[in-house]
N, C-alpha and C positions, 0 to 999 in steps of 0.2 A: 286172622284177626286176634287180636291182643285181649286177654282177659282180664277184665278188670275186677280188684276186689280191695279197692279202699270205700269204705262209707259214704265220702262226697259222692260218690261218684253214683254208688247204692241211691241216696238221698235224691240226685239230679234225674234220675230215673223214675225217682216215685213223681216227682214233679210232672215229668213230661208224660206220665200214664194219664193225664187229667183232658189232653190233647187229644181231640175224640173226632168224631163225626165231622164231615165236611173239610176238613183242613185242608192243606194246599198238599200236595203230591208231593212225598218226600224223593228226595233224588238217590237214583242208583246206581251206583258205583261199578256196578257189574261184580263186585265181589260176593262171594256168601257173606252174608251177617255182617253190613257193612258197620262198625264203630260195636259189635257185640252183639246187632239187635240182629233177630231172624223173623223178615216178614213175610206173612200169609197171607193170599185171597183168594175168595172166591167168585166165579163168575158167571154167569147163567149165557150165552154167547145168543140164541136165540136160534134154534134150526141153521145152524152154523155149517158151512159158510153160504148157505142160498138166502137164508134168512126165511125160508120158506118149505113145506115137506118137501116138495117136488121140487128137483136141479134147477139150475137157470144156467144159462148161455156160461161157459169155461171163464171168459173175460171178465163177467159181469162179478162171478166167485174169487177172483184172481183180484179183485180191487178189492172187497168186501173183506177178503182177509187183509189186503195190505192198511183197511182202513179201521180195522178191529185191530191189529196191533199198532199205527200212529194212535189210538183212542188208548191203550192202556200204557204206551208209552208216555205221554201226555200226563194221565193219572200216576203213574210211580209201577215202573216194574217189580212184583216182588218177587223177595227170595224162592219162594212156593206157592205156584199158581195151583188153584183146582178150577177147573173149567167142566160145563154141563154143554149139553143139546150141541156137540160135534158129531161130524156126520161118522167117522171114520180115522184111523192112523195116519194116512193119507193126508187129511186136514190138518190134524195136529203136526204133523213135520211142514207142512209149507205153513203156519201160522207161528212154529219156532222158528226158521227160514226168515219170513218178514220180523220178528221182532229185535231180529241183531243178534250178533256174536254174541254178548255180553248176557243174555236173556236168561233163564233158566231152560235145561232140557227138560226132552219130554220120559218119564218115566216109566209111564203106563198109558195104554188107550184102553178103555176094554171091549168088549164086543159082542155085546148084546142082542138075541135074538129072540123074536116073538113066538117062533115057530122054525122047524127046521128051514121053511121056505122064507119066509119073514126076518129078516135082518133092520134091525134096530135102529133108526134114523138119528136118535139121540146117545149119546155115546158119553159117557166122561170122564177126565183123564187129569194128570195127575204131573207138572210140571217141577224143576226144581234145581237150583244150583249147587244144593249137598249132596255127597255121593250116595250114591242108591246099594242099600244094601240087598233089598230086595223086592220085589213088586208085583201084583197081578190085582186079577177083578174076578170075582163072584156075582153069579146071578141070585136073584131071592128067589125060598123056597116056599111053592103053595103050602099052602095049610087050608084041607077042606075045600070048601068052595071060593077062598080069597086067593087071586095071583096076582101077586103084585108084582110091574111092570120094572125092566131094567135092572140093577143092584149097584152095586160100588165097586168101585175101584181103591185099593190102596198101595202105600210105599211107605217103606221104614229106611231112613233117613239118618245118613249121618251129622248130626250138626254139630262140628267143631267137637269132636269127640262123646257128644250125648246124643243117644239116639232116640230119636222121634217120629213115631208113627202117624202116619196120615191116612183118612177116610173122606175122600168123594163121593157126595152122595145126589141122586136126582129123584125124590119120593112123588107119586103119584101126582097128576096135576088134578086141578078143582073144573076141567074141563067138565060137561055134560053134550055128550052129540042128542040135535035135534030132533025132539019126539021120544027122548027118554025120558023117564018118571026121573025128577031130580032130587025128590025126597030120597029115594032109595038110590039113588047114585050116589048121593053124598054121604050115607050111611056106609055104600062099599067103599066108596074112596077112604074113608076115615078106618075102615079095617085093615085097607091095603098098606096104608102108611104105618100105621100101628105096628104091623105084623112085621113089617120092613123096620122099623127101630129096633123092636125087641131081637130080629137076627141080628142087626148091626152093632148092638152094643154083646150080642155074646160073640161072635166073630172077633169083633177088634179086640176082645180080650183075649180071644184064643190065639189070633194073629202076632199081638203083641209079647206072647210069653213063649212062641213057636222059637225053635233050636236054642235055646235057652238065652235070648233076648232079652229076657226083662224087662224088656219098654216101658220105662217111669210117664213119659208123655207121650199124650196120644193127642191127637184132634182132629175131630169129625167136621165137614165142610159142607156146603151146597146148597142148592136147591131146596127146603123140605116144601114148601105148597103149603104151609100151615104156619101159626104164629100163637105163640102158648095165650098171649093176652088180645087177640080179634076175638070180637062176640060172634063173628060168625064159626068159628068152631068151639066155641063153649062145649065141654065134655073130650073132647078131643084126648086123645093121653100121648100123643107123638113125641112132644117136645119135654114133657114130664119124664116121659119112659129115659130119653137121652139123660137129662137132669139127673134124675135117679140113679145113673149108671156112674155119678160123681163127675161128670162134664158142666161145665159152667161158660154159659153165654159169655162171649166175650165182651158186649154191649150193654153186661148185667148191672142194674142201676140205672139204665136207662130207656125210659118209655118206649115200646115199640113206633108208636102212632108218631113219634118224634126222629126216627130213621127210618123211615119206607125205605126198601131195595125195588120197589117196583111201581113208578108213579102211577096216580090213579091216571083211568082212559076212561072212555064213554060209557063203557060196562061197567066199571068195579073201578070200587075204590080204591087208593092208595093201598099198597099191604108191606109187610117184613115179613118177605118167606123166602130170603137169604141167609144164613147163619153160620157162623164159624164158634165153634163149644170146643171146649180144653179140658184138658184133665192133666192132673200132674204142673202146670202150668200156676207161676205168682199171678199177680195181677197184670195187665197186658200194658207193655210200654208204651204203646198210643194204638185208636182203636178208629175207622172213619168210614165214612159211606163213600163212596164217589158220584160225581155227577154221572147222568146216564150217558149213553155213546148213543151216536146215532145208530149203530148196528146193534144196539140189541134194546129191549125193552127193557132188561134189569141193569141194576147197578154193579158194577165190583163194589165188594165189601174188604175191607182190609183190618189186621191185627196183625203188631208185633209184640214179642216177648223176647229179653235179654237172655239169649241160652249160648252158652250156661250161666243162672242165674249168679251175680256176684256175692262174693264173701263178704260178709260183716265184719270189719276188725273195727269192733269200739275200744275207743281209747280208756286207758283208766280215769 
């Protein structure tokens, strides 16, 4: 793609940044960084492809993925998927398989396990049509009595000659099993999350400046299970700890309670504990929630940004 670096063009960009939430699915060319722009999402899949922990019938998963990619096909394929809650590598190539030639490949799966015997039902991976410089996943590391479940996967990304690091992430959910004390669950859970940002932002720096990369932009994705402005995690430090690490929500300026990624059900309210955070990154060229799919319970969330950002030549 062609780089652009006259001002109108700079100027037509900041315009179209304003283009947010809900908007209609931009179309995809099948190329990287279709017209300059390189688009990210992220997407929670839901115990993917059963949609449930335990298998269901071959056929039944053989539809569920063809119909989880017509569902993101439909929303706008982007340039770089981060995907949560797959079961396996396995899943992710037959759900790169259903969504066309044209699609992004798959980068990284990782492979998470609870225990040597215990293999990780939730998986997540790390999609992309920039060439992959390099890629893997990390488990989290207890500290004391918190272990927190799962870890990240990332990929450093060539885009159009700048490179760009990516962090998938799937933080502790706000589950409680029946007949546990739920005050003191939610106090572990909010230490597990915690313990998991504060690896995740030293890692991706360590990741980022590994064989002398430099990685100017980075950005972390997924799942966190928490949302810096919900009353019900007041005190919380998850989304702060990211923040602090110089990451900046890509929906910043914008009311959580006004983009839920996860409509309310009979249980629980509406929440936003979807998020895609930037560093290094201008302000994001358009920014949007999608509708939900019928395969999963959360929404894709989508951000692009112009990389590489265009030159300013002001005129005299």
């Amino acid at each position: 793609m062609q780089r652009f670096a006259t001002y109108a063009f700079f100027a037509a960009a900041a315009v179209a940044a304003v283009v947010w939430i809900f908007a209609p699915a931009p179309v995809s060319t099948g190329a990287p960084g279709a017209e300059g722009v390189a688009t990210f999402a992220t997407w929670n899949m839901e115990w993917f492809p059963s949609g449930w922990p335990e298998p269901r019938p071959e056929g039944d998963e053989r539809k569920r993925i063809r119909d989880a990619a017509a569902a993101l096909r439909a929303r706008g394929v982007p340039d770089v998927l981060l995907v949560q809650e797959v079961r396996d590598e396995a899943t992710c190539r037959a759900f790169e398989r259903a969504l066309g030639p044209d699609a992004p490949r798959l980068a990284v799966c990782s492979d998470f396990w609870f225990s040597p015997t215990n293999r990780s039902l939730q998986q997540v991976a790390v999609f992309s049509r920039f060439p992959v410089l390099a890629a893997g996943s990390e488990s989290w590391v207890a500290s004391d009595f918190v272990f927190p479940p799962r870890g990240f996967a990332w990929a450093i990304l060539d885009v159009r000659g700048e490179k760009v690091a990516v962090f998938d992430v799937h933080l502790k959910s706000n589950y409680v099993p029946e007949g546990k004390d739920e005050a003191r669950a939610a106090v572990m859970t909010r230490l597990k999350r915690e313990l998991a940002a504060r690896q995740l932002v030293s890692r991706a720096a360590a990741i980022a400046a590994t064989n002398g990369w430099n990685v100017g932009r980075l950005l972390v994705a997924g799942d966190f299970n928490t949302a810096a402005e919900d009353p019900r995690f007041a005190g919380e430090k998850t989304m702060r700890i990211v923040r602090d690490a110089g990451f900046r929500d890509a929906f910043e300026g914008v009311p959580e309670a006004e983009r839920p990624t996860l409509p309310a059900s009979d249980l629980y309210p509406a929440a936003t504990f979807d998020h895609i955070c930037a560093k290094g990154f201008g302000a994001p060229f358009s920014r949007r929630v999608a509708a939900v799919a019928r395969t999963s319970d959360h929404a894709p969330v989508y951000a692009a940004w112009i990389v590489p950002e265009p030159e300013r030549t002001d005129t005299p």
